[in-house]
N, CA, C and O atoms as a GROMACS GRO file, in nm:
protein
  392
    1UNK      N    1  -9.871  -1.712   3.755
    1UNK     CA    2  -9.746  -1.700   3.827
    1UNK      C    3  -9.747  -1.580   3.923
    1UNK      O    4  -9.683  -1.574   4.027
    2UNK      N    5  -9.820  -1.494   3.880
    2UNK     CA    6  -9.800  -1.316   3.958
    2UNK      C    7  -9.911  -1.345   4.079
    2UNK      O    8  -9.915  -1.272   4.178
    3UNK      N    9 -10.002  -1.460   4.060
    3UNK     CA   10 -10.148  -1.467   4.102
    3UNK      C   11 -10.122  -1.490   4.275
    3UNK      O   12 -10.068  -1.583   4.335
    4UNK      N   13 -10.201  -1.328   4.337
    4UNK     CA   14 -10.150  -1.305   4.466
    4UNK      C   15 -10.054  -1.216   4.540
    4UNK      O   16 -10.023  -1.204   4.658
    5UNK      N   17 -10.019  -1.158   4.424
    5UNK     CA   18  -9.921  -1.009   4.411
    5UNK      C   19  -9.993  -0.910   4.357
    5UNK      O   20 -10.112  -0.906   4.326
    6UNK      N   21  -9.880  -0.806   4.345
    6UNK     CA   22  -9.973  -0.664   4.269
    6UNK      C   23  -9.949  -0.656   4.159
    6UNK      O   24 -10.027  -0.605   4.077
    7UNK      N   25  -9.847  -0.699   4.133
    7UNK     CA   26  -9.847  -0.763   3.947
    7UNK      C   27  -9.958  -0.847   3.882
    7UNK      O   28  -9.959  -0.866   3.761
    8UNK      N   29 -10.068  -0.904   3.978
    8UNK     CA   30 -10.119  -0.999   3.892
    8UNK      C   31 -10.187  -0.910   3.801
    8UNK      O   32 -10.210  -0.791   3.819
    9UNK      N   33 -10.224  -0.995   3.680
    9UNK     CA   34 -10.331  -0.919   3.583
    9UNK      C   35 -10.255  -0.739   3.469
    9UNK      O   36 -10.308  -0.694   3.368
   10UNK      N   37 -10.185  -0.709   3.508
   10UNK     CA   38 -10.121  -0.616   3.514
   10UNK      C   39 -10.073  -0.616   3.383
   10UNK      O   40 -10.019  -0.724   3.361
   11UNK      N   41 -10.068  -0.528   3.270
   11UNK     CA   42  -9.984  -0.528   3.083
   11UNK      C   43  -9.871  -0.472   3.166
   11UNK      O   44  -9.770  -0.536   3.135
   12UNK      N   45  -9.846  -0.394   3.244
   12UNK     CA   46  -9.706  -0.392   3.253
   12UNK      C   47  -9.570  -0.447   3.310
   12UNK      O   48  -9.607  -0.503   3.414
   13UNK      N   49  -9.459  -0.460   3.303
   13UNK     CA   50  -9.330  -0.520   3.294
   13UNK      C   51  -9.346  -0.493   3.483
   13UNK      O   52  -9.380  -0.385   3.530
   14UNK      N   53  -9.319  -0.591   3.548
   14UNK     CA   54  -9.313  -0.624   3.687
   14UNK      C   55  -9.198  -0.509   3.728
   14UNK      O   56  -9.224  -0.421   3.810
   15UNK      N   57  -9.064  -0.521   3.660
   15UNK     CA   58  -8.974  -0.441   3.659
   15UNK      C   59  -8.987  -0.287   3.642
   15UNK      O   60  -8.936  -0.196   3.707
   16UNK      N   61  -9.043  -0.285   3.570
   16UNK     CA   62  -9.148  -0.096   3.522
   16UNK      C   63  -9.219  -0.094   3.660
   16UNK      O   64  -9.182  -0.003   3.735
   17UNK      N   65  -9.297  -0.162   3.699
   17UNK     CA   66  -9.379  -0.123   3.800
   17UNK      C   67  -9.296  -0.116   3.966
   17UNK      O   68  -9.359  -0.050   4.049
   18UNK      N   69  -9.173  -0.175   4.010
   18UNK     CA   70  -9.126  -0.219   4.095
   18UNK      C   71  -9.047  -0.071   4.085
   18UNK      O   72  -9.035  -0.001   4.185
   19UNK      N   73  -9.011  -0.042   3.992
   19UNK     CA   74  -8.920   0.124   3.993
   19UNK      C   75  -9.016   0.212   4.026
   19UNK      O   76  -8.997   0.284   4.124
   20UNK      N   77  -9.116   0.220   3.963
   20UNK     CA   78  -9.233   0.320   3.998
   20UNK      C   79  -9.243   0.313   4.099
   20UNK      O   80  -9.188   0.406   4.158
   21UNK      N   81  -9.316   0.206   4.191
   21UNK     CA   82  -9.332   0.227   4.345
   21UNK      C   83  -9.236   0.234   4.365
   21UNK      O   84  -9.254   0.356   4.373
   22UNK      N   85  -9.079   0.218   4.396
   22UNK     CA   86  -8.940   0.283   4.443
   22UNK      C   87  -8.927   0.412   4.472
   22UNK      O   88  -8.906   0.479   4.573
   23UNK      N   89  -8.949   0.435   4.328
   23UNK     CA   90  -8.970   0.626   4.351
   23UNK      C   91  -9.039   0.694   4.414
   23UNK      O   92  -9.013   0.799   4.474
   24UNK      N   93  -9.170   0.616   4.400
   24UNK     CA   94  -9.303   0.710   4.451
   24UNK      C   95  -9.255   0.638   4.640
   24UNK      O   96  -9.306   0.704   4.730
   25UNK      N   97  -9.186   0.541   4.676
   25UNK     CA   98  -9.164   0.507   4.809
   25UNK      C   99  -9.039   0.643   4.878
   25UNK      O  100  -9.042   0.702   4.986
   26UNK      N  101  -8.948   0.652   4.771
   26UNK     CA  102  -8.827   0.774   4.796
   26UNK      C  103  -8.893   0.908   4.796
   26UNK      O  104  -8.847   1.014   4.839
   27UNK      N  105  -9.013   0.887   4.738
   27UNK     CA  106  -9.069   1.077   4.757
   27UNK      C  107  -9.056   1.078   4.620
   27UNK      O  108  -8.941   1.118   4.633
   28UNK      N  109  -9.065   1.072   4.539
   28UNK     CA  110  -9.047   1.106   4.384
   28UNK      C  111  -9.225   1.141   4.413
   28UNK      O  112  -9.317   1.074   4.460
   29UNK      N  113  -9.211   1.293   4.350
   29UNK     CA  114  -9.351   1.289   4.253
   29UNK      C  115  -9.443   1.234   4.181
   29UNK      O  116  -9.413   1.222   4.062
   30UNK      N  117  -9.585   1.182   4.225
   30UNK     CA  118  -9.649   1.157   4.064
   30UNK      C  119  -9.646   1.219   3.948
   30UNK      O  120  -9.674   1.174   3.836
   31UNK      N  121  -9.601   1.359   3.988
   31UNK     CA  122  -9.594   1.396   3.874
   31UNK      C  123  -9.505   1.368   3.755
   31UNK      O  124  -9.527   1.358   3.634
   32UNK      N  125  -9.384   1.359   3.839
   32UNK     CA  126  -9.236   1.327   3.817
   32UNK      C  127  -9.238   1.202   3.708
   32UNK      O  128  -9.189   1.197   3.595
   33UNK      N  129  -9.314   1.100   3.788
   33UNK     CA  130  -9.301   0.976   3.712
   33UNK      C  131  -9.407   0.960   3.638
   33UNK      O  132  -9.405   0.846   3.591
   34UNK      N  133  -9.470   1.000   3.615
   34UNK     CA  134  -9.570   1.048   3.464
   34UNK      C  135  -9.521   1.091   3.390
   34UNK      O  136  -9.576   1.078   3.281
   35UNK      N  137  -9.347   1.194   3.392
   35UNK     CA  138  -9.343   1.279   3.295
   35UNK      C  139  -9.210   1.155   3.256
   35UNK      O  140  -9.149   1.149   3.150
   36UNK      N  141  -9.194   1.086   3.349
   36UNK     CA  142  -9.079   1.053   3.340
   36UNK      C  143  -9.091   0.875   3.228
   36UNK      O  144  -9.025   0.854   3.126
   37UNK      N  145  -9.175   0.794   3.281
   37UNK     CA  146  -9.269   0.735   3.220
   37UNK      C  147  -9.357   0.720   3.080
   37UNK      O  148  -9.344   0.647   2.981
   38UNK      N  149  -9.434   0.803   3.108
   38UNK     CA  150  -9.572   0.827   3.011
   38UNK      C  151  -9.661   0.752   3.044
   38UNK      O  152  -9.719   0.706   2.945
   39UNK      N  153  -9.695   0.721   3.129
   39UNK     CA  154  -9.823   0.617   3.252
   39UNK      C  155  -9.898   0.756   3.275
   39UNK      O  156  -9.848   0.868   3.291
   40UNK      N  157 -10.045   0.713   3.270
   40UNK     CA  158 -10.125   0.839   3.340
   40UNK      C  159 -10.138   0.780   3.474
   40UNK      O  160 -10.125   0.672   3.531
   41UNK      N  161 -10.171   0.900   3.498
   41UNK     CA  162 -10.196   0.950   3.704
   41UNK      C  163 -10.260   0.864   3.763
   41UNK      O  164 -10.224   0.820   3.872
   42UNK      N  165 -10.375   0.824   3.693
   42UNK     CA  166 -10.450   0.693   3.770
   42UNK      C  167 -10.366   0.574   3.735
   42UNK      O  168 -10.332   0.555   3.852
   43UNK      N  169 -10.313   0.492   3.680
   43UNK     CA  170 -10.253   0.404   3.653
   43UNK      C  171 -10.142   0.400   3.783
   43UNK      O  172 -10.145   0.320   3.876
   44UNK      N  173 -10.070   0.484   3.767
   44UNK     CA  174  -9.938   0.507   3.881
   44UNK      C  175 -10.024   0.504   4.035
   44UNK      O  176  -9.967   0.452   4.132
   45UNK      N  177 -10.130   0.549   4.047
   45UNK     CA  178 -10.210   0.549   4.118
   45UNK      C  179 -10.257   0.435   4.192
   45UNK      O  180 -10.267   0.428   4.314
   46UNK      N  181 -10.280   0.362   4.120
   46UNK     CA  182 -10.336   0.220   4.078
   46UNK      C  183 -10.259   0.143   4.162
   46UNK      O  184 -10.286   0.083   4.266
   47UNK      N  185 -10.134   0.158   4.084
   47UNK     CA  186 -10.012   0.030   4.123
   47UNK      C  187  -9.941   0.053   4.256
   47UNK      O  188  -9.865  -0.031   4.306
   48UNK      N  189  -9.985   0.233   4.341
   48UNK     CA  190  -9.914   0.237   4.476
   48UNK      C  191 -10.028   0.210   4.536
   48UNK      O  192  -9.992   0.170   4.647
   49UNK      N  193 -10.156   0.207   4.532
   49UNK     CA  194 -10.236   0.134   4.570
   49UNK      C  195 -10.246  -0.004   4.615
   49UNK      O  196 -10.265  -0.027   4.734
   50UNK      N  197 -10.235  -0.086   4.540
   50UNK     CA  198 -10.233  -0.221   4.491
   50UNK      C  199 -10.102  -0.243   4.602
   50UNK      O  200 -10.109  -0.304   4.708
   51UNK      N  201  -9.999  -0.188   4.554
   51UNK     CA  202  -9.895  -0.211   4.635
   51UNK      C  203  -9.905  -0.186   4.765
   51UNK      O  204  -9.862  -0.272   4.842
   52UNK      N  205  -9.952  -0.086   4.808
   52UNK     CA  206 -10.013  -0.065   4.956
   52UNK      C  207 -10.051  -0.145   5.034
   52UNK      O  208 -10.011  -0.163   5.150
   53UNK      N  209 -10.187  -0.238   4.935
   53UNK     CA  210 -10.300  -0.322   4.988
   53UNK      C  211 -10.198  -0.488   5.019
   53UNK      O  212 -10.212  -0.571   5.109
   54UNK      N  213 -10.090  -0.483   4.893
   54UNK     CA  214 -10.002  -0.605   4.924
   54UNK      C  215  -9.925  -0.640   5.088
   54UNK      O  216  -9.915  -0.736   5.165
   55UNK      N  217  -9.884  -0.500   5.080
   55UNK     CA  218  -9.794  -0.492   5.189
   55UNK      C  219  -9.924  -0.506   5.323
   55UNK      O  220  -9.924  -0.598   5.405
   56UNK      N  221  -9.986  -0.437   5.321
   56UNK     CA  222 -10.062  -0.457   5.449
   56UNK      C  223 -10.151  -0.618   5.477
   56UNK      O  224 -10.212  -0.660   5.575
   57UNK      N  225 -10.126  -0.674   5.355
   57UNK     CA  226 -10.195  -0.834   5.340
   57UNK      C  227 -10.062  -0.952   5.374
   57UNK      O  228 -10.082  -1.071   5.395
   58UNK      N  229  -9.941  -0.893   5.372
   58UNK     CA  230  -9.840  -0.958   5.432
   58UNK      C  231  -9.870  -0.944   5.566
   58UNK      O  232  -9.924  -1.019   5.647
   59UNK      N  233  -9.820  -0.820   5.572
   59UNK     CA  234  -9.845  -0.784   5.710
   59UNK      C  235  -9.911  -0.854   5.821
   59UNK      O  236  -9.868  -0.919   5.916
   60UNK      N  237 -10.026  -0.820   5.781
   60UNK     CA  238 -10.174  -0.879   5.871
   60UNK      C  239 -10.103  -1.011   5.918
   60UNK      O  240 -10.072  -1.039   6.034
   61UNK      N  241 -10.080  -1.104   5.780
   61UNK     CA  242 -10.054  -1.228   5.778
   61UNK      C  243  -9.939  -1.317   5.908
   61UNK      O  244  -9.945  -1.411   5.987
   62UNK      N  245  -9.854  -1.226   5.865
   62UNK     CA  246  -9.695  -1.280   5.911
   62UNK      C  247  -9.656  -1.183   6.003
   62UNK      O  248  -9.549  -1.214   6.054
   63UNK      N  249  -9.713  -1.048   6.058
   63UNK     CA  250  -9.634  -0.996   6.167
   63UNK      C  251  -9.816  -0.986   6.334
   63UNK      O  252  -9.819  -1.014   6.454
   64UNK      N  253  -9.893  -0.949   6.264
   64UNK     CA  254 -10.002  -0.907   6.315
   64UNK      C  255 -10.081  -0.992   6.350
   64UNK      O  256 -10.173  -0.956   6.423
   65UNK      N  257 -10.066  -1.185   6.296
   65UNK     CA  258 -10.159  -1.295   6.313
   65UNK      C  259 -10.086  -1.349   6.430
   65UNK      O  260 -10.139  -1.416   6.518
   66UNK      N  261  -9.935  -1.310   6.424
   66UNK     CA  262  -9.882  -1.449   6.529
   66UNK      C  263  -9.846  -1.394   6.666
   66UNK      O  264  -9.841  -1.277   6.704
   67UNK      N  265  -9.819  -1.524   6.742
   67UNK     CA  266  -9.823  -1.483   6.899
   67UNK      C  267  -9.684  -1.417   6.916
   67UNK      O  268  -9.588  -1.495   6.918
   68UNK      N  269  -9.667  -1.327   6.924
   68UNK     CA  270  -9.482  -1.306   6.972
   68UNK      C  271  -9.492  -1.317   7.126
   68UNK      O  272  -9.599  -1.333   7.184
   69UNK      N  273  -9.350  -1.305   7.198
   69UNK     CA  274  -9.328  -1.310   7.378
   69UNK      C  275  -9.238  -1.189   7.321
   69UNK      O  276  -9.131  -1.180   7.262
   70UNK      N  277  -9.325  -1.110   7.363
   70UNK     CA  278  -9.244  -0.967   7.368
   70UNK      C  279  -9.224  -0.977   7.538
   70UNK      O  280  -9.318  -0.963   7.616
   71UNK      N  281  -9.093  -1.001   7.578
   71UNK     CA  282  -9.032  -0.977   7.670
   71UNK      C  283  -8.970  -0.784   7.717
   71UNK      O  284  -8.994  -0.708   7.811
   72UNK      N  285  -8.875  -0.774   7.578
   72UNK     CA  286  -8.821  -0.622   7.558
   72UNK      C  287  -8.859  -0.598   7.412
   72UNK      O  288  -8.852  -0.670   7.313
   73UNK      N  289  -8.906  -0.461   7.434
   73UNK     CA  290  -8.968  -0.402   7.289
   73UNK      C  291  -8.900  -0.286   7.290
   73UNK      O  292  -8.858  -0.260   7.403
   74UNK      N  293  -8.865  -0.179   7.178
   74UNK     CA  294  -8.855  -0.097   7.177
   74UNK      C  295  -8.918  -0.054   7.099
   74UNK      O  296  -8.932  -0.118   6.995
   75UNK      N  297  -9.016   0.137   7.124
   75UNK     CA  298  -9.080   0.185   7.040
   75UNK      C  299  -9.032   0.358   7.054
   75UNK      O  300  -8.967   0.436   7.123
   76UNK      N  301  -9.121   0.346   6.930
   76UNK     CA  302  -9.050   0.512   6.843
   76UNK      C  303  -9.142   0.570   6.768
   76UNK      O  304  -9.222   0.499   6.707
   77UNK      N  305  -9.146   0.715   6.759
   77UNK     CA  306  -9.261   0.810   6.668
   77UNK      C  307  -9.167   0.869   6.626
   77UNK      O  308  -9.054   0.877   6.674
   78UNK      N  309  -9.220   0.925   6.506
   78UNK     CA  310  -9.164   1.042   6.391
   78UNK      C  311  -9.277   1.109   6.339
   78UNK      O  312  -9.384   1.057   6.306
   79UNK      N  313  -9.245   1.234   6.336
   79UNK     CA  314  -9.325   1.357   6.274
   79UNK      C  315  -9.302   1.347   6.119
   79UNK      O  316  -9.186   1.362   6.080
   80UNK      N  317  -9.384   1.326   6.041
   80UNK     CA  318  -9.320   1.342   5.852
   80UNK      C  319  -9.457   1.468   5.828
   80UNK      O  320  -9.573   1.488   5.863
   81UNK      N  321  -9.365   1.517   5.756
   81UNK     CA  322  -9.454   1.602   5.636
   81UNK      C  323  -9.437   1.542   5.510
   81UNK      O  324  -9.345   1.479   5.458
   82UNK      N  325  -9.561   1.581   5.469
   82UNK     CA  326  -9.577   1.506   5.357
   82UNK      C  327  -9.726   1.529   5.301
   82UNK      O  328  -9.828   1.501   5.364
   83UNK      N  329  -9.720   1.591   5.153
   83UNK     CA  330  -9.844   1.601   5.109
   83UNK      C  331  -9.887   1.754   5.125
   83UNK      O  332  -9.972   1.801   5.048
   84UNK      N  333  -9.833   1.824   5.215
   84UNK     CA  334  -9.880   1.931   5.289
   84UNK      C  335  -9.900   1.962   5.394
   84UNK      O  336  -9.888   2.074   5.442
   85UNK      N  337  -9.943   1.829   5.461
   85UNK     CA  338  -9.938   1.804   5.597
   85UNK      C  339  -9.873   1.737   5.709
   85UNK      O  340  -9.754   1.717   5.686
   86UNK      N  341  -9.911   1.696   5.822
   86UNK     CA  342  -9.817   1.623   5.913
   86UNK      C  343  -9.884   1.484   5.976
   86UNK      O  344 -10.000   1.471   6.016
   87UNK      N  345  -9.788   1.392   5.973
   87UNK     CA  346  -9.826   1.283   5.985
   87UNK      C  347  -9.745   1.211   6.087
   87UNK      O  348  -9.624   1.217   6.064
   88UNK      N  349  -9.788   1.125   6.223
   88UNK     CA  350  -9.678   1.081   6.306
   88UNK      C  351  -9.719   0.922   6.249
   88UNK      O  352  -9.828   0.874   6.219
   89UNK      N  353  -9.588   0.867   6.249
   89UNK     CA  354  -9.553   0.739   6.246
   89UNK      C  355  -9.519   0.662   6.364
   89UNK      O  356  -9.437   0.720   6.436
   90UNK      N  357  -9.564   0.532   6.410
   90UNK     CA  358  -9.486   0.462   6.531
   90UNK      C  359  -9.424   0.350   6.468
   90UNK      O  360  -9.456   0.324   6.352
   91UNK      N  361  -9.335   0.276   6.533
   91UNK     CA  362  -9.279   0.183   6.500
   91UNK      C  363  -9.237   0.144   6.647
   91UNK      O  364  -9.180   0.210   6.734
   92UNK      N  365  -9.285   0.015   6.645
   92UNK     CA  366  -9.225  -0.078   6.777
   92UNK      C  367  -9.166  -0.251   6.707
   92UNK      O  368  -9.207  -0.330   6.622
   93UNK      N  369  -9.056  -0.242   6.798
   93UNK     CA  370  -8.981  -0.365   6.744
   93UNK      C  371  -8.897  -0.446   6.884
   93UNK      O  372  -8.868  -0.390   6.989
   94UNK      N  373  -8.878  -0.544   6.861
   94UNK     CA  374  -8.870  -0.703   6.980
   94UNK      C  375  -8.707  -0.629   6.933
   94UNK      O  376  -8.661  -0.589   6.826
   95UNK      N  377  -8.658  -0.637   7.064
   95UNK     CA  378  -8.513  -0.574   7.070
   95UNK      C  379  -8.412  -0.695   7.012
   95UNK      O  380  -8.304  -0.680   6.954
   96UNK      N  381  -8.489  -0.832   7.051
   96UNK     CA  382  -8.394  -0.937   6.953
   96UNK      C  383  -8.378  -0.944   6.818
   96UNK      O  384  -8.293  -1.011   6.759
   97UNK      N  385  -8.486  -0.852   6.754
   97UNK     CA  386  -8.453  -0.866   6.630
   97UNK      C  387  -8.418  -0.743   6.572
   97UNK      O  388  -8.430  -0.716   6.452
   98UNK      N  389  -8.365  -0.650   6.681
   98UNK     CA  390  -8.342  -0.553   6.628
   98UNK      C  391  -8.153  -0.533   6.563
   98UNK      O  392  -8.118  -0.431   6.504
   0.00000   0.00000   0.00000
């Protein structure tokens, strides 16, 4: 049933794992949710991984395979810190679906 997600194969509760990446998506600490949990570091590790690799396998699929008519686009950068360091983000989006 999970087969093709980041749940597949997985002993833990889909629901357990869907909060974890939440947090760790809001900025929550690994550390945080290790203590908060009781999952070790690689495990939590594991599953924002996994989750990572999901999202960018949608992606590819359904935004990055197909033809759009970008007529009007709008695009945008952001500076994040994070980790220690600095990281710019872009984001461009078809103004119709914005």
């Amino acid at each position: 049933m999970t087969k093709g997600t980041l749940f597949y194969r997985l002993q833990t509760d889909p629901a357990t794992v869907m909060l974890v990446i939440v947090l760790l998506a809001y900025g929550c600490p690994i550390e945080a949710v290790v203590a908060a949990f009781g999952f070790d570091r690689r495990t939590i590790k594991s599953w924002w991984q996994r989750a990572g690799q999901h999202c960018q396998q949608v992606h590819d699929r359904l935004v990055a395979s197909s033809q759009l008519d970008l007529v009007q686009a709008q695009a945008d950068e952001i500076k994040v810190k994070a980790w220690g360091r600095s990281l710019w983000m872009g984001l461009t989006m078809m103004v119709q679906c914005r």
